[in-house]
N, C-alpha and C positions, 0 to 999 in steps of 0.2 A: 680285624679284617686282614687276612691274606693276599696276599696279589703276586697271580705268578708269572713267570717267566714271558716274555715276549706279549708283554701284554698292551694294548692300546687303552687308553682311557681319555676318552670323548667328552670334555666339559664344554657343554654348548652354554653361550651365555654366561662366560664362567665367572662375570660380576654377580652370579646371583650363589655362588660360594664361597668367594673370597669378600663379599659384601650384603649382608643383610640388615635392612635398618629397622625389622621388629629385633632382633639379635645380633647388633654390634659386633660384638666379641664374638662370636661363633664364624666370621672369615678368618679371623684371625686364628684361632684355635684350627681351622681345616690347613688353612697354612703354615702353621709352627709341624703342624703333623706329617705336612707331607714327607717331608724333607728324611725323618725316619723310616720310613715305610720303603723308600725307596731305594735308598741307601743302603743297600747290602751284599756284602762280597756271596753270597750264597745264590741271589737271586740273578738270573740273566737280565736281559734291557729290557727296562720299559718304558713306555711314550705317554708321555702327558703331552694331550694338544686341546688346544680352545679357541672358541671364539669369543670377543669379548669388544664391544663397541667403542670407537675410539675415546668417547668421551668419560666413559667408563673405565678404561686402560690408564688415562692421565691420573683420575680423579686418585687411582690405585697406586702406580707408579711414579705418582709426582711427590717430591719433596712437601711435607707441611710446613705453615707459617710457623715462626721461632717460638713463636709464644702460645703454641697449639698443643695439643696432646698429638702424636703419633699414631691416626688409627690406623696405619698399613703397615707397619714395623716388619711384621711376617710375611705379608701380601709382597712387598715390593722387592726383595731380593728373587722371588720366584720371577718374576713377570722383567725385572729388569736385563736389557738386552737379549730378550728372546720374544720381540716382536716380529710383523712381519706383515707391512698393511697391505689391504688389499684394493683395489680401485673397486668403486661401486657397480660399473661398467666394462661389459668384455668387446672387448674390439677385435675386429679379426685386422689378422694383423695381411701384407703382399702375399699372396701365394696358397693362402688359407684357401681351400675347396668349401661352397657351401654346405651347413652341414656336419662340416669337419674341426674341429679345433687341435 
């Protein structure tokens, strides 16, 4: 796969890439890959943005127990410190016109 210059890439629900439990290993495998693909003095920037529910983000990003196997090895360097939560509700905030945000 290709992927060119100035590109956006849109993972909605991006627990269901970085983690599939008919296929374990296959998030894992999408995120060992990324990291190549993206990575290149040739290619201009591109955007990886997602959404990904918070209980989903931990499950991904969080350290495993000592005596566990590692299933996010891959996953978690991608996701760590590049969060960015969002409240479930918009508030207007003094000054807001209705209508207007």
């Amino acid at each position: 796969m290709r992927i060119a210059p100035r590109t956006v890439i849109w993972l909605n629900e991006t627990q269901h890439y970085l983690f599939n439990a008919a296929d374990p290993e296959l998030g894992e495998r999408i995120a060992a890959d990324l990291p190549a693909r993206l990575v290149t003095l040739e290619r201009g920037p591109v955007l990886i943005l997602g959404t990904i529910w918070p209980e989903h983000f931990a499950a991904l990003a969080g350290l495993p127990a000592t005596d566990v196997d590692d299933r996010h090895a891959q996953a978690r360097p991608l996701l760590a410190g590049r969060d960015l939560a969002v409240t479930s509700t918009c508030r207007r905030r003094p000054g807001d016109r209705e209508g207007h945000r």
